[in-house]
C-alpha positions in Angstrom: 0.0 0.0 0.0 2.6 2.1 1.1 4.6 1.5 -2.5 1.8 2.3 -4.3 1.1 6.1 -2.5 4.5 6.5 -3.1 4.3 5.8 -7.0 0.7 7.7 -6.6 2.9 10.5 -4.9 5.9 10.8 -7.9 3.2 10.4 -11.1 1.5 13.6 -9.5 4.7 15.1 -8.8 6.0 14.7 -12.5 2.0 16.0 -13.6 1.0 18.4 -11.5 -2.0 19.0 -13.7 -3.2 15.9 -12.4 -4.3 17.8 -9.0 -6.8 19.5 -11.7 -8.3 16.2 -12.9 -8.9 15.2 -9.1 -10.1 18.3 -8.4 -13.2 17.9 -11.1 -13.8 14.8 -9.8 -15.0 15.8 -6.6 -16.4 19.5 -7.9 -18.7 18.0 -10.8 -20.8 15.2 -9.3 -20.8 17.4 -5.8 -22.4 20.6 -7.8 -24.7 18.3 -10.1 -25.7 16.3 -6.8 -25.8 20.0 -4.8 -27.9 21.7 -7.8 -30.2 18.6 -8.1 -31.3 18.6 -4.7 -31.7 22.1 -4.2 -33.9 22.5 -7.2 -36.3 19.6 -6.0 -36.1 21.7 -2.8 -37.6 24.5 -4.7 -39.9 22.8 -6.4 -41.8 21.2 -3.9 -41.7 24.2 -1.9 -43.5 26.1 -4.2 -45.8 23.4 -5.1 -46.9 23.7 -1.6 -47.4 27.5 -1.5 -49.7 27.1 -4.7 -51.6 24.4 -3.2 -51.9 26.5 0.4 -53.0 28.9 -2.1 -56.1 27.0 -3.7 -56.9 25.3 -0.4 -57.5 29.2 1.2 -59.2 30.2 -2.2 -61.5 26.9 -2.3 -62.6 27.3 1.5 -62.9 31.2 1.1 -65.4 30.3 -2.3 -66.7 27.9 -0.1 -67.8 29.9 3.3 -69.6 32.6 0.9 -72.5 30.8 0.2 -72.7 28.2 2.6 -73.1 31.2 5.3 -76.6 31.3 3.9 -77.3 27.8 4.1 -76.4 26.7 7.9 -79.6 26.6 9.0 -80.7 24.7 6.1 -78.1 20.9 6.8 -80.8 19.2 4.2 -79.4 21.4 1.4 -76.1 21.7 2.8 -75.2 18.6 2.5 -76.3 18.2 -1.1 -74.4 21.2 -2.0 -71.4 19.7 -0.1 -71.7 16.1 -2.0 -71.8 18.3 -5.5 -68.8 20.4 -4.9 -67.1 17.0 -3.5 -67.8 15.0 -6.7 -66.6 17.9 -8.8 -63.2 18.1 -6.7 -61.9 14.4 -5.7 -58.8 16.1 -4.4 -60.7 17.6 -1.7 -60.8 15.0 0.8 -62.8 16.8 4.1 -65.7 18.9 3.9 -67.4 19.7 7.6 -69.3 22.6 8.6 -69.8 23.1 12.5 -72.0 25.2 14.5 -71.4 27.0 17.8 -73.0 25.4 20.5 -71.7 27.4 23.9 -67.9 26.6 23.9 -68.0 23.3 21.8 -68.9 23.3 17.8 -70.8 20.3 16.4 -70.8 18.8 12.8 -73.7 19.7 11.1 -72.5 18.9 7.5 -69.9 16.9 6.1 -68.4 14.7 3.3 -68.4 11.6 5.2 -71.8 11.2 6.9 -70.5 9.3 9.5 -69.1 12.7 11.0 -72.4 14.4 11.5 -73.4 15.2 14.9 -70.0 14.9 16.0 -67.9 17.5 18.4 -65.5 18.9 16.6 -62.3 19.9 18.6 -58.7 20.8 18.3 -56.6 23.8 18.9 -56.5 25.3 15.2 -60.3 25.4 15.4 -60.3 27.4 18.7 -57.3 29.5 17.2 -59.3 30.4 14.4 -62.6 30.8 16.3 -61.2 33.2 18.9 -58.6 35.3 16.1 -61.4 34.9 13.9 -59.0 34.0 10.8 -58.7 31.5 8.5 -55.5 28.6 9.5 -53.7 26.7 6.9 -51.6 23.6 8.0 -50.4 20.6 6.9 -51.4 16.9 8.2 -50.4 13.3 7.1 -52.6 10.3 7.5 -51.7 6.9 6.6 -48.8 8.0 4.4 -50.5 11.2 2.7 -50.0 14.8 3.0 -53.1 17.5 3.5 -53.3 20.8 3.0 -56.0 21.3 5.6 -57.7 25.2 6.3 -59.9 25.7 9.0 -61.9 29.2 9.0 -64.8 30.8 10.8 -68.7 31.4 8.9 -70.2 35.0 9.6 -73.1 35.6 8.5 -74.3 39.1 6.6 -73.8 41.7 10.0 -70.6 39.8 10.1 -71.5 37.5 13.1 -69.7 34.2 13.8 -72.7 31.3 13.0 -69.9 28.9 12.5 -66.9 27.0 11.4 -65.7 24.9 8.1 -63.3 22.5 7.9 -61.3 21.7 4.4 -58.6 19.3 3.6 -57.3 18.9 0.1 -55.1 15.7 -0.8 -51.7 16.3 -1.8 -51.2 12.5 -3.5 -51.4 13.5 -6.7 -48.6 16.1 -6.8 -47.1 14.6 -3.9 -47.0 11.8 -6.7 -45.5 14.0 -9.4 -43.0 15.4 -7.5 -41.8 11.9 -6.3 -41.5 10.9 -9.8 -39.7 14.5 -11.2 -37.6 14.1 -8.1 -36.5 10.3 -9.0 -36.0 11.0 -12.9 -33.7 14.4 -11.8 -31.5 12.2 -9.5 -31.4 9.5 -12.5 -30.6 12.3 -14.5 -28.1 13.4 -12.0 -26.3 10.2 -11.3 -26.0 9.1 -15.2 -24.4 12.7 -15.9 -21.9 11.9 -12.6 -20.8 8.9 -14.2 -20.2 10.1 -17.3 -18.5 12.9 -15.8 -16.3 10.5 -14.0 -15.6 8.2 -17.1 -14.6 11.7 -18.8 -12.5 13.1 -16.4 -10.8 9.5 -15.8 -10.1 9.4 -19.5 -8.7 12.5 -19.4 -6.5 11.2 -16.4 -5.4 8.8 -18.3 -4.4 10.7 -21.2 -1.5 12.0 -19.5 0.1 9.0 -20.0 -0.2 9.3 -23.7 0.9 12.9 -23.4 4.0 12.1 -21.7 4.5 9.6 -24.5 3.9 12.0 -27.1 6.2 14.4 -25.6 9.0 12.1 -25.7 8.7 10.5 -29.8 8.3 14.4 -30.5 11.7 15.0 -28.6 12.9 11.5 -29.8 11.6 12.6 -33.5 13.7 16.0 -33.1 16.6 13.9 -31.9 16.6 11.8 -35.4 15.9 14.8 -37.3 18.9 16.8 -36.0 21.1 13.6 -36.4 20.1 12.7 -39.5 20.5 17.0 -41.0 24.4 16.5 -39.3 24.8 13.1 -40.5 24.0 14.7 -44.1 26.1 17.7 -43.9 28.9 15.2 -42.8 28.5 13.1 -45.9 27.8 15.9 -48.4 31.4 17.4 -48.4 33.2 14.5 -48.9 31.0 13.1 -51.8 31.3 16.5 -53.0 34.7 16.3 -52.8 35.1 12.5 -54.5 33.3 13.9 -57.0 35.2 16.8 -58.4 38.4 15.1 -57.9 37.5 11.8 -59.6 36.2 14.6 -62.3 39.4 16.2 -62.4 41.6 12.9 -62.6 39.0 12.3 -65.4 40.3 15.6 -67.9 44.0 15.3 -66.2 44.8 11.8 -67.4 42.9 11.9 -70.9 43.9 9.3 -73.5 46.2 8.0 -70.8 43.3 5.8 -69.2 42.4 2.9 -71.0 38.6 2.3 -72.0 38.0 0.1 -69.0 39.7 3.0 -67.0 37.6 5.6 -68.3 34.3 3.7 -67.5 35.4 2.7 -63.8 36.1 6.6 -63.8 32.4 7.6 -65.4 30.9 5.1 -63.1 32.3 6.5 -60.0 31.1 10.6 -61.1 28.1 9.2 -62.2 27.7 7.5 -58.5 28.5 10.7 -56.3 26.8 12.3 -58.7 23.4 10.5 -57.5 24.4 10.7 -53.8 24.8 14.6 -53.8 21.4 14.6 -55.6 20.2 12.0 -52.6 21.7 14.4 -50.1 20.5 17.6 -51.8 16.7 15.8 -51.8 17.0 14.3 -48.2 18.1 17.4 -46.6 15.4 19.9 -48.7 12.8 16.9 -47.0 14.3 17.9 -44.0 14.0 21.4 -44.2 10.3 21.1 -45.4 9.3 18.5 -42.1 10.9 21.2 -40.1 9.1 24.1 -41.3 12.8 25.3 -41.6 11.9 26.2 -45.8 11.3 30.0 -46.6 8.4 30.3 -48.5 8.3 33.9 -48.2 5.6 34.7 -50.8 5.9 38.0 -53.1 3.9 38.7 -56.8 5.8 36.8 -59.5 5.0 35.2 -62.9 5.4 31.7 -63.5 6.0 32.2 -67.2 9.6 33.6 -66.7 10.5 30.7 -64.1 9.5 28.7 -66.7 11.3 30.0 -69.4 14.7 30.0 -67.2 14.3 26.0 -66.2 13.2 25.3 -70.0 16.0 27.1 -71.5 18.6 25.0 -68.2 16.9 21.6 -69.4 16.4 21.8 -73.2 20.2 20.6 -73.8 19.5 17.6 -71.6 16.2 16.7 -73.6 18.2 17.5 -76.7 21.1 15.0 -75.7 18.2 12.4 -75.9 17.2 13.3 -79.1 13.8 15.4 -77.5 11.9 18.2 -78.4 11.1 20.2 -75.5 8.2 22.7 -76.5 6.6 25.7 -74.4 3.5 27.0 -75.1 3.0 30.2 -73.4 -0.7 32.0 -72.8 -1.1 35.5 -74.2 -2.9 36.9 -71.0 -0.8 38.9 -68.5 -1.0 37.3 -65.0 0.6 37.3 -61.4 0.3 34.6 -58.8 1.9 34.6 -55.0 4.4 32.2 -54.3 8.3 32.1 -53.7 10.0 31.9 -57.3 13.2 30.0 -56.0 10.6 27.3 -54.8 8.3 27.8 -57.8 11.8 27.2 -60.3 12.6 24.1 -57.8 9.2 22.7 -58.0 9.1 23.2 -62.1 12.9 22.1 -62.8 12.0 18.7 -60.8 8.5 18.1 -63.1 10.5 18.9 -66.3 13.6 17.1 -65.2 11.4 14.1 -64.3 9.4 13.7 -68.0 12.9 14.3 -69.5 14.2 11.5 -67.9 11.1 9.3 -67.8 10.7 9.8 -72.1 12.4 7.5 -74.7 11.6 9.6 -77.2 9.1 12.2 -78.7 8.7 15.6 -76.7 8.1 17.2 -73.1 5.4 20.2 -73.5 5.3 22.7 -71.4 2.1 24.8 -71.5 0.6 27.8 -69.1 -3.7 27.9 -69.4 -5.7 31.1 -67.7 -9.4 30.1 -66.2 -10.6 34.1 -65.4 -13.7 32.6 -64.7 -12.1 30.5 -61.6 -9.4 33.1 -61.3 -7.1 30.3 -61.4 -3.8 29.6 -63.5 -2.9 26.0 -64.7 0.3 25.0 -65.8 0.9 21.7 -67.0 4.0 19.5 -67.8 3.1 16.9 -70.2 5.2 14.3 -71.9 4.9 10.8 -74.6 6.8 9.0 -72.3 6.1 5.5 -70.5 3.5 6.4 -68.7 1.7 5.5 -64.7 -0.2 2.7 -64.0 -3.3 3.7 -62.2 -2.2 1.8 -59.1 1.0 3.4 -59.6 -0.4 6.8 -59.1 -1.6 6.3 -55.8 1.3 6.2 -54.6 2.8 8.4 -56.7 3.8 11.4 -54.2 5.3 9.3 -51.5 8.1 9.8 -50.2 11.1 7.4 -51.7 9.0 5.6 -54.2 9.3 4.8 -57.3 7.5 3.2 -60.4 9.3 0.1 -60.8 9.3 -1.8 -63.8 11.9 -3.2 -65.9 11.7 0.3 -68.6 12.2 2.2 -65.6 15.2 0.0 -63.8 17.8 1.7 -65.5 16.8 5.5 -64.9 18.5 6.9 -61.8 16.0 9.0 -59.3 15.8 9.3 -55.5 12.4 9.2 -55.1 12.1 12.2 -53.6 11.4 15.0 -56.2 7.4 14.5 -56.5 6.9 14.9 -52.8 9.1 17.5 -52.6 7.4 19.3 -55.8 3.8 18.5 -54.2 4.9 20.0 -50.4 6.3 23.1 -51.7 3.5 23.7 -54.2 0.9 23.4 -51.4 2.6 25.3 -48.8 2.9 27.8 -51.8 -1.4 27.6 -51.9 -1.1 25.7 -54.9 -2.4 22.1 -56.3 -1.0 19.2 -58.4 -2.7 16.7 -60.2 -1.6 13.5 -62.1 -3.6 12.5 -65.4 -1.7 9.2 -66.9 -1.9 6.4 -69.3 0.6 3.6 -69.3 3.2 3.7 -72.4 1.3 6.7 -73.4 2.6 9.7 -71.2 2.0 11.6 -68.6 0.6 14.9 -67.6 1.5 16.8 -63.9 -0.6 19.9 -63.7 0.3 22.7 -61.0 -2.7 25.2 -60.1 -2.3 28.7 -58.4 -4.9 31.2 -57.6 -4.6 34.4 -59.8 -3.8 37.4 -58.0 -4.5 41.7 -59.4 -1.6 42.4 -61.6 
């Protein structure tokens, strides 16, 4: 027991907003319990008051016309059984007469009661301070609201006495069954304020575990950003000096020389464009990229990548065409991103195309305010399962056209986060060993 007050003890030390989770566990079903019962309070209260109220009103109705009638118990009685049968929540009706100190039942509901002396200290209360008395009384289980007042007759002299009680079962019976459903009520919302506020309890665990993969995630970001830098420079470094040895030794190396030479630029060659991809995926996760947005239009980006790439497409024998629009537009974006996010779409249909052409064509929708710029090529096309998967990071389409073209996998996704950070959208229409077509949108903005 001891151990576990102790572990009790250190879990709230290490979350102290714990202390707040207890705390709503006893505040919430304590004020739910608390308002509960002191509304039912209320209620019956002031169901009493309104029946106090009609019991006065009834008797008061009452003594004005049976004042006329005392010396007349024949018709008295008939006009009591009437008013009884009308009212089956009245439960007494007597009329009594003054005989010296001691009053006697001339009239009543229950016929049994007539000629009986009628005593009790509320009647001489109300006889002497010629009032009417309203008080409660239980009998066999059942409340009464019962009102005792004096008759006077027209010179205002006191002939006698009546007697009401009115049965408080039915509301008695209403408020039993209001009171039962509120605590129902009560206790369900109690529980299911407890379940809540134990799930939230609980949570903290996951929140102290989600605190630590974030700073664990940070921890494999960092490592993985210095392990990069670390392996960038020397690559960098292979490369150019492999390169160099390449144009110093000339005709010296033999054939076989020459290829182990072009196979080991081609190789760094791919792992700077690995690092240069891995750590711009970095930088994008991180939120580390600026994307500082200013007014700029796409078709001079354009123009700059197209006129960087056409030598490449040209080296395999491609056409690569541009078909500009004739309107005069702006959108917002950054243009060193924009030119990244264009050079990797162009660069990709260059390499993915055997032969034909890579088309490069800028559409204006004014009606949608939008501008489309699409990169479309005849080369070997996407396989509709392919494109699912597309803009993930590291994959690639493999099949045995595609096994000899280099690629780190990474330019899509990179292309696709930049372009919506940028606001923008890309979209992928394909047709296996027909060609594709990657289409960037941006909102138009006032020139």
């Amino acid at each position: 027991m001891l151990k576990f007050f102790k572990r009790g003890f250190v879990f709230t030390k290490e979350n102290p907003k714990i202390l707040y989770s207890l705390f709503l566990i006893i505040l919430i079903p304590f004020a739910i319990f608390y308002n509960t019962s002191f509304s039912m309070r209320a209620f019956q209260k002031n169901i009493d008051f309104a029946l106090q109220s009609n019991a006065l009103l009834a008797e008061s109705i009452l003594g004005n016309f049976i004042s006329e009638l005392v010396l007349k118990p024949e018709i008295l009685a008939e006009k009591i059984k009437k008013v009884s049968n009308e009212n089956p929540e009245i439960n007494k009706i007597w009329i009594a007469v003054s005989e010296g100190e001691k009053f006697k039942i001339i009239a009543s509901k229950n016929k049994e009661e007539i000629g009986i002396e009628i005593k009790g200290r509320v009647v001489n209360l109300a006889w002497s301070e010629n009032q009417a008395l309203a008080y409660q009384s239980s009998e066999n289980g059942k409340r009464f609201w019962e009102v005792v007042k004096p008759i006077q007759d027209a010179e205002g002299k006191k002939i006698g006495i009546i007697g009401i009680a009115i049965s408080l079962s039915q509301t008695d019976d209403l408020v039993r069954k209001t009171v039962f459903k509120s605590y129902l009520i009560a206790t369900i919302a109690i529980i299911l304020a407890l379940f809540l506020i134990i799930h939230h309890t609980q949570l903290f665990g996951y929140v102290t575990l989600s605190k630590q993969l974030q700073k664990l995630d940070k921890m494999k970001d960092d490592f993985i950003r210095m392990a990069i830098h670390e392996i960038q420079s020397p690559i960098v470094n292979l490369r150019n000096y492999t390169q160099a040895l390449k144009e110093e030794m000339g005709d010296r190396l033999s054939d076989i020389q020459r290829e182990y030479v072009s196979r080991i630029v081609t190789s760094a060659t791919r792992l700077t464009s690995l690092i240069s991809d891995m750590l711009e995926v970095s930088r994008i996760e991180q939120g580390r990229t600026s994307l500082v947005a200013e007014k700029v239009s796409p078709r001079e980006t354009i123009k700059e990548v197209v006129a960087e790439l056409r030598q490449k497409a040209e080296d395999k024998g491609l056409k690569i065409v541009f078909e500009d629009a004739p309107d005069i537009f702006f959108i917002s974006a950054n243009s060193n991103r924009l030119k990244e996010t264009f050079y990797n779409l162009i660069d990709n249909a260059i390499k993915y195309t055997i032969k034909g052409k890579v088309g490069v064509k800028i559409k204006i929708d004014q009606s949608r305010r939008k501008c489309y710029i699409s990169v479309e090529d005849t080369g070997l096309g996407i396989s509709a399962e392919a494109q699912k998967q597309l803009f993930e990071k590291f994959y690639r389409v493999k099949t045995k056209e595609t096994a000899d073209i280099s690629g780190t996998g990474l330019g899509l996704w990179i292309s696709k986060a930049l372009t919506e950070k940028m606001g923008g959208e890309i979209f992928i229409e394909s047709i296996e060993g027909t060609g594709s077509r990657f289409t960037i949108s941006f909102p138009l903005i006032k020139s």
